[in-house]
C-alpha positions as CSV (number, residue, x, y, z in Angstrom):
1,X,0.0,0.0,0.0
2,X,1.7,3.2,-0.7
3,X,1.7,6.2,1.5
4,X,-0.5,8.3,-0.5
5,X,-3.3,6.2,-0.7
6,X,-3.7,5.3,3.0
7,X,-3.7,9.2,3.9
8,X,-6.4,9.4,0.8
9,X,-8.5,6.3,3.0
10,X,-7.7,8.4,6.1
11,X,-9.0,11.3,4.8
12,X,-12.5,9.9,3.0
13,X,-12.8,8.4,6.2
14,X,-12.9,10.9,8.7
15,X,-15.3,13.5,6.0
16,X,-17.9,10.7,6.4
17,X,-17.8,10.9,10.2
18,X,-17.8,14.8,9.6
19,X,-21.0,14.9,7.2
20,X,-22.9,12.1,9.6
21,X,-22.3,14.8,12.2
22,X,-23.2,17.6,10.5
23,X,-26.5,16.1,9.5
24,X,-27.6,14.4,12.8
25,X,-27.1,18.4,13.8
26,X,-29.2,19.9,11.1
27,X,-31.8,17.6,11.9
28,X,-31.8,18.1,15.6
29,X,-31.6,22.0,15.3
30,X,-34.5,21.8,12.2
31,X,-36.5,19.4,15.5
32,X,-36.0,22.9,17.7
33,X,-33.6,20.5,20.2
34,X,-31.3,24.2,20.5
35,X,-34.1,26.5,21.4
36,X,-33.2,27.5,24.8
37,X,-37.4,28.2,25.1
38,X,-38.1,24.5,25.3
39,X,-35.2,24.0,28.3
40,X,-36.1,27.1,30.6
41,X,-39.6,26.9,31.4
42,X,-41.7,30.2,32.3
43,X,-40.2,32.5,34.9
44,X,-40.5,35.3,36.8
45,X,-37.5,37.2,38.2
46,X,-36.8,39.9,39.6
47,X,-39.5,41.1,41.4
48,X,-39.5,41.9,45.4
49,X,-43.0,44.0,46.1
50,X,-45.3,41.7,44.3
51,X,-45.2,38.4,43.1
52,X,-46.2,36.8,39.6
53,X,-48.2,34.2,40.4
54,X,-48.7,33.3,36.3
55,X,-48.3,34.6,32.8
56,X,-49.0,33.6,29.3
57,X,-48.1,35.6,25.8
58,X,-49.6,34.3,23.1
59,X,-48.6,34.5,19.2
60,X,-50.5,37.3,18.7
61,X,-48.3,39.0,21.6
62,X,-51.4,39.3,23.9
63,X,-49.8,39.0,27.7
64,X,-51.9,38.0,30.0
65,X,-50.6,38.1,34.0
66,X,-51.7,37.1,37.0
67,X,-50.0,38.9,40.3
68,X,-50.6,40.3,43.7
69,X,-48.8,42.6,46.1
70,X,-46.5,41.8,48.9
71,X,-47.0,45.3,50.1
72,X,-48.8,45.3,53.9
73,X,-50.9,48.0,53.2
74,X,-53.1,48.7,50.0
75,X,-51.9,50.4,47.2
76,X,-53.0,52.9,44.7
77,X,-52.6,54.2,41.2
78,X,-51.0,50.8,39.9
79,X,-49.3,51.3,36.0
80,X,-47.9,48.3,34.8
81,X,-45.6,49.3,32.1
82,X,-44.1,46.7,29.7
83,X,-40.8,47.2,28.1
84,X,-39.3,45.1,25.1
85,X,-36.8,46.3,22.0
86,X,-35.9,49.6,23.6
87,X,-39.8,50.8,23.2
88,X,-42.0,51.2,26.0
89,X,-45.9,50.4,26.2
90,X,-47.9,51.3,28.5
91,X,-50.0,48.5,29.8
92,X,-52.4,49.4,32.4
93,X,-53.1,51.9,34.6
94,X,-55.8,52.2,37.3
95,X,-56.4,55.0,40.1
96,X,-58.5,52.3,42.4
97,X,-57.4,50.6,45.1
98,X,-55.0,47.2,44.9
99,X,-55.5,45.0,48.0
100,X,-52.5,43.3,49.7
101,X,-51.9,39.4,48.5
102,X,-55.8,39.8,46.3
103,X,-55.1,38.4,43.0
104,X,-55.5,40.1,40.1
105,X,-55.5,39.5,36.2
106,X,-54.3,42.1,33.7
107,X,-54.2,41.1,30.1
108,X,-52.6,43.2,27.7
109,X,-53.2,43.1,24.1
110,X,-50.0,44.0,21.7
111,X,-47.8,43.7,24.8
112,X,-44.8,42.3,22.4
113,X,-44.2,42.0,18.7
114,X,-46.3,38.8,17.5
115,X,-44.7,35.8,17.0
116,X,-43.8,32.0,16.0
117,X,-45.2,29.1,18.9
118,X,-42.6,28.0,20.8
119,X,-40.3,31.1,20.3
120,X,-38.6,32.8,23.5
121,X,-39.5,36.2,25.1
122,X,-38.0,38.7,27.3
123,X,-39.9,41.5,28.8
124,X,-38.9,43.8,31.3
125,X,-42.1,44.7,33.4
126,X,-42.1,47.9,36.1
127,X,-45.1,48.6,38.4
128,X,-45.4,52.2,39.4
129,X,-48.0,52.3,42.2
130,X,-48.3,55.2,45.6
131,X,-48.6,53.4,49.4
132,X,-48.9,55.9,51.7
133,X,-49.4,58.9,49.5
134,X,-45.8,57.9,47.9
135,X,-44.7,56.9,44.8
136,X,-42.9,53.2,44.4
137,X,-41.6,51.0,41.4
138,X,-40.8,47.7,41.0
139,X,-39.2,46.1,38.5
140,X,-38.8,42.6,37.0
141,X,-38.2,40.4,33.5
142,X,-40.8,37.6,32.4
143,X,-39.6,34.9,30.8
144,X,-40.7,32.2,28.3
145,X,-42.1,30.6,25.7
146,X,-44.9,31.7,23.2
147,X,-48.1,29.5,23.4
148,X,-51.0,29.4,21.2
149,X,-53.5,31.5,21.0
């Protein structure tokens, strides 16, 4: 055997192993196996005066969000502002009263840019409310995946 033809078999050997590889990857990323969106699960972070107790965003990038206040007293003039891709919406905004740990649902139509099922989302969430005849904010990030509508 000369020496040219075993580097040759070398060669044509190891660029089958390559293309197996780099079609059992196409075919797992085509499956959606690398979207982080199907790993991390809905999550709410950040939060400390009230706590998310459930959200959903849909493909037509309706939010809708279940929470309640920490706070010990009740609260007024609640504006829940989401913000996503350096814009700002303005989501809700009441001048009632918000009682502590009550649960409450807010859905906000056009709260994020439509998309695909399955896709991820980020969006930055602050609550502007007064206690006491003083203004407060809290801020926080909701995470996950897109569901159907």
């Amino acid at each position: 055997m000369q020496k040219g033809q075993s580097t040759l078999e070398y060669l044509i050997t190891y660029g089958w192993a390559i293309l197996i590889l780099v079609v059992v990857a196409s075919i797992l990323w085509y499956l959606g196996i690398f979207n982080p969106s199907r790993w991390i699960g809905s999550q709410s972070i950040g939060f400390s005066k009230f706590v998310v107790n459930d959200f959903t965003v849909n493909s037509a990038g309706k939010l809708t969000l279940v929470f309640a206040s920490k706070e010990d007293r009740a609260i007024q003039n609640v504006n829940v502002t989401i913000i996503y891709s350096n814009d700002t919406v303005r989501a809700w905004n009441t001048t009632g009263t918000m009682s502590p740990g009550r649960e409450y649902t807010l859905t906000i139509a056009n709260a994020t840019d439509a998309g695909n099922v399955g896709d991820s989302f980020n969006l930055k969430v602050r609550i502007k409310y007064t206690k006491n005849t003083l203004p407060h904010s809290d801020d926080g990030t909701l995470i996950g995946a897109i569901e159907e509508t």
